[in-house]
C-alpha positions in Angstrom: 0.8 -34.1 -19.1 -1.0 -35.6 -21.9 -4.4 -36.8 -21.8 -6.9 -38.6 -24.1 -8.6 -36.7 -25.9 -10.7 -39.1 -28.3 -11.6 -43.0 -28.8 -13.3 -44.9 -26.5 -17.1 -44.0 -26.2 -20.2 -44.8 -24.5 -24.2 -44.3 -26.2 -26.8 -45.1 -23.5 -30.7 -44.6 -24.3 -32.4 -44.4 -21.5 -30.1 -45.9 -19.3 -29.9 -48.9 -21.6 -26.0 -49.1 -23.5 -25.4 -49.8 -26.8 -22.9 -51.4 -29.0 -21.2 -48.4 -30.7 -19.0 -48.8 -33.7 -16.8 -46.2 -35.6 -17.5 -42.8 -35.4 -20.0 -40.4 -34.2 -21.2 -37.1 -34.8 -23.7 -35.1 -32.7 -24.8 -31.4 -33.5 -26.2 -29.5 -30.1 -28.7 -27.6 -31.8 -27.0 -24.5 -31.7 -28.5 -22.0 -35.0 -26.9 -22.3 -38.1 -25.7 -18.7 -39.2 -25.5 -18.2 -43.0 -24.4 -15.5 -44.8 -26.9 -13.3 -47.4 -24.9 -11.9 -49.8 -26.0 -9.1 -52.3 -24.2 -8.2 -55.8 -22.4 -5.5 -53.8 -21.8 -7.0 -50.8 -22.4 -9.0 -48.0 -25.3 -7.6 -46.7 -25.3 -9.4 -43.3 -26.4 -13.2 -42.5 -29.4 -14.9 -41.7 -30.0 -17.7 -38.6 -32.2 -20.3 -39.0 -33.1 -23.5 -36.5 -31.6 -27.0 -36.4 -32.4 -30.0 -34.8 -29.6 -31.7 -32.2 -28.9 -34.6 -32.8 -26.3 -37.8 -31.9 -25.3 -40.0 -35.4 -23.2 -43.2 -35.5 -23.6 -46.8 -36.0 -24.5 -49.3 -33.7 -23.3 -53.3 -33.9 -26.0 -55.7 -34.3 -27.0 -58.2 -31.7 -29.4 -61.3 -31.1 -30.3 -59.1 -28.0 -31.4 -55.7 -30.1 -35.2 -55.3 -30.9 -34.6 -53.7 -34.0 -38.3 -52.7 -34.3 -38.0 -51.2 -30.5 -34.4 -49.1 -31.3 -36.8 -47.3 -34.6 -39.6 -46.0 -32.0 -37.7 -44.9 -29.9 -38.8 -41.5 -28.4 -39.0 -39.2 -26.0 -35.6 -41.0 -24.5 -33.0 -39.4 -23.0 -29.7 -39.9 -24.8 -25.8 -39.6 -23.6 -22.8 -40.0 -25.5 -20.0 -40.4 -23.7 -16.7 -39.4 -24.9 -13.0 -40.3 -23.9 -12.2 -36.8 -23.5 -14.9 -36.7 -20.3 -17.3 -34.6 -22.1 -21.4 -36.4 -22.1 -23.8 -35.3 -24.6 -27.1 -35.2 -23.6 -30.4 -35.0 -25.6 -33.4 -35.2 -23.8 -37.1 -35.9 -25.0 -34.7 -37.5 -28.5 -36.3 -39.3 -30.8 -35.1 -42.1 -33.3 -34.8 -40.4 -36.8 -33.2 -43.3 -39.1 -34.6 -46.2 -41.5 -34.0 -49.0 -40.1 -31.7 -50.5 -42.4 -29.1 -52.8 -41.2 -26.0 -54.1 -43.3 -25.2 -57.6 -42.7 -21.4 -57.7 -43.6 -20.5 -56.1 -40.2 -23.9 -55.8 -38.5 -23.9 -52.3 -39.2 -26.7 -50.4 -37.8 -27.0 -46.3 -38.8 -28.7 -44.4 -35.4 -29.6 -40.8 -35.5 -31.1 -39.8 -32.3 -32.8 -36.1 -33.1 -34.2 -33.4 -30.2 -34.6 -29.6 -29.9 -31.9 -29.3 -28.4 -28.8 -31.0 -26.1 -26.1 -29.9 -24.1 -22.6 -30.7 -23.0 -21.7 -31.6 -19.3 -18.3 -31.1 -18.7 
């Protein structure tokens, strides 16, 4: 049986949808594990924090308060993928510049938290 596994998706802020374009990336926040390595050997690895966080670009519109989308904060986030999977960030915050590209209406979002989770 096959099934779809990736393509279509979904970006919602609280409740609100948004245009996504192209690809996104989100990180749940899970510690990054790097290894310490000594002239003999590695000696082990260390862990240190990172922030979650949901990236991709977003289609301008006449409708989008620019201004509004970069203070955004303490939102609730999903990204909904095709393969049924929803990211969720909660208490997110935007964590971009602003900057929009007028040749496509390209807008870059990173939407940052603690941490997020994915409902299955």
């Amino acid at each position: 049986m096959s099934q779809r596994r990736a393509g279509i998706l979904f970006l919602k802020v609280n409740g609100q949808i948004f245009d996504a374009k192209g690809n996104f990336t989100y990180n749940l926040g899970v510690p990054k594990r790097e290894a310490i390595v000594g002239a003999d050997q590695v000696h082990g690895y260390k862990e240190m924090p990172q922030a979650a966080f949901i990236e991709g670009e977003l289609t301008d519109s006449r409708a989008l308060d620019l201004v509004a989308l970069c203070k955004i904060d303490d939102a609730t986030a999903t990204l909904e993928l095709a393969n049924g999977k929803i990211v969720v960030l909660r208490n997110a915050w935007y964590a971009g510049d602003g900057n929009v590209q007028t040749e496509e209406g390209n807008i870059v979002l990173r939407l940052e938290a603690k941490s997020g989770e994915e409902v299955k």
